[in-house]
C-alpha positions, 0 to 999 in steps of 0.5 A: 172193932167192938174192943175200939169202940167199946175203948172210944166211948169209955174216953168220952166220959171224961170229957163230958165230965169236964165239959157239963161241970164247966158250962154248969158253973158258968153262972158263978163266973159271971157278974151278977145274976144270970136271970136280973136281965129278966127282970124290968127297972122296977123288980125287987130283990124278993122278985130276983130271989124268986125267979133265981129260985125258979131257975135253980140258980139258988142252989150250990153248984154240984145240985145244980148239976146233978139236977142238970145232967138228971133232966139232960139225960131225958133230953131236957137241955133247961130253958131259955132265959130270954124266950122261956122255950126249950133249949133242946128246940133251938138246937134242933132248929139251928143244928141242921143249918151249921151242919149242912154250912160246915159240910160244904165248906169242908167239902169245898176245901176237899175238892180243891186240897186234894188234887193240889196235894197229889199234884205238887207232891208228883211235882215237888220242888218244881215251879208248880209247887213252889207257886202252890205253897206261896198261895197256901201261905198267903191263905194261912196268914189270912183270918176267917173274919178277914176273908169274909170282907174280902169275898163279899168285896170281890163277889157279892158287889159283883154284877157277874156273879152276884148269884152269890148273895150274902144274906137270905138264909132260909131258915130251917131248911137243908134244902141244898138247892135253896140255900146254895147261891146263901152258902157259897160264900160263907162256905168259901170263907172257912174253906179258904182257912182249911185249903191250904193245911189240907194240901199240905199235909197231904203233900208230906203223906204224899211224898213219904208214901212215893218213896215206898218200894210197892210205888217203885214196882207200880212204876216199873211195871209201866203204870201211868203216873196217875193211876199210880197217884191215885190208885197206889199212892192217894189211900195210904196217904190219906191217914193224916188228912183223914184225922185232920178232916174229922176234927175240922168238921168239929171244929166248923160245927162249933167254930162258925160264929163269925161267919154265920153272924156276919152272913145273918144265918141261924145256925148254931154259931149265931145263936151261940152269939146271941146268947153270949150277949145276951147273958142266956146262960141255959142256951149257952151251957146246952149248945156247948154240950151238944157241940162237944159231943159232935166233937168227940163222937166224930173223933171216934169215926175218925179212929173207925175209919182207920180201921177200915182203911187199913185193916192192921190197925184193928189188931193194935 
């Protein structure tokens, strides 16, 4: 376990390589200067050399990382260009919004994914499955930016259930009973996106695995067909959806701009948005570094996790 480990951290410093050299020299690949912005109409080219100076933006790329990865290693992420406060504080603040946004969504996708899976994997080829995998590719054709319209359509305009508002957030909170009539919807939106790959996948594990000799000899010692889906059949299917439920909690944690622009929630995605507009170049670099590391650290729970599912994977 500590050999995996060991292997799984030594791999991220590539990646992080890759990633704080790029968000670094992401100055250098915009027009103009990333702190004009900051200037009034009536600033002087000395007043822009001098606030370039300030930020470090006069000095060559590889001492401007250096002296980045130097401060981001105490954890000083470098400082807003609009609101001149620490990026690391923004993170912080937004970071528990996005996550507590992408974890009900992928929890969402879960509950409905994987008894579908298991359902029309017993029932494959069956007018129940045929139906499911209709659905599934309905969903897959539709964009997140368009099921967001939809809901707030269908759900939010609605006197019966207009308990699920779209807008009202409360900001820095992960108090779930508070944000939960804020979240659904905007939870449901990515959930949608993630349901039917999920179920799928699972599928195909599902029917490979049924197919195995110990599921034979469950079956004919008389075991109910759902004891032995779910008992025998569900664990060693779950690999695939294991990798794929990992590397989407990543990818909503970093993927939830629209969402959360569309719905007013401050979270990371949000703040991604503003800064992008807005050209707040340090906001921009700091986010994308912290999401990479989400990103790669869940990679490597991911491949933990296989081990403990099934212990054969530790000897390789």
């Amino acid at each position: 376990m500590l050999r995996l480990l060991g292997r799984k951290l030594l791999a991220l410093i590539p990646v992080l390589f890759l990633v704080t050299f790029a968000t670094t020299a992401l100055p250098d690949m915009v027009d103009g200067s990333p702190v004009a912005q900051m200037l009034g109409p009536g600033s002087t080219p000395q007043d822009l050399k001098d606030l370039e100076h300030e930020f470090g933006y006069d000095k060559s790329l590889p001492v401007r990382y250096v002296t980045w990865v130097g401060d981001a290693l105490t954890g000083d992420l470098g400082e807003s260009l609009k609101t001149r406060t620490p990026v690391m504080d923004g993170i912080t603040e937004r970071f528990p919004v996005t996550l507590e946004l992408a974890v009900f969504a992928l929890l969402m996708a879960l509950i409905v994914a994987v008894p579908l899976g298991v359902w029309t994997a017993a029932k494959a080829g069956s007018r129940v499955d045929r139906a499911v995998g209709g659905v599934s590719s309905a969903l897959l054709s539709i964009p997140t930016f368009v099921s967001v319209f939809l809901l707030v359509y269908f759900f939010a305009n609605r006197e019966m259930i207009a308990a699920f508002k779209p807008t009202g957030w409360e900001y820095i909170s992960v108090d779930f009973a508070k944000n939960i009539e804020f979240a659904f919807l905007p939870a449901l939106a990515l959930a949608l996106a993630e349901i039917p790959q999920f179920q799928r996948l699972l599928r195909s594990d599902m029917l490979a695995t049924l197919q195995e000799d110990f599921i034979l000899t469950a079956r004919s010692k008389g075991l109910s067909t759902q004891y032995v889906l779910f008992r025998h059949a569900l664990r060693p299917s779950s690999f695939s959806l294991l990798t794929v439920s990992g590397l989407t909690l990543g990818r909503l944690i970093g993927g939830t701009v629209i969402v959360e622009s569309y719905f007013s929630i401050p979270g990371l995605g949000q703040g991604m948005y503003q800064a992008i507009n807005g050209k707040d170049i340090p906001v921009v670099q700091g986010t994308v570094v912290v999401i990479a590391i989400i990103y790669v650290l869940l990679n490597t729970l991911v491949d933990i996790g296989y081990s403990l599912i099934d212990p054969r994977v530790r000897a390789r």
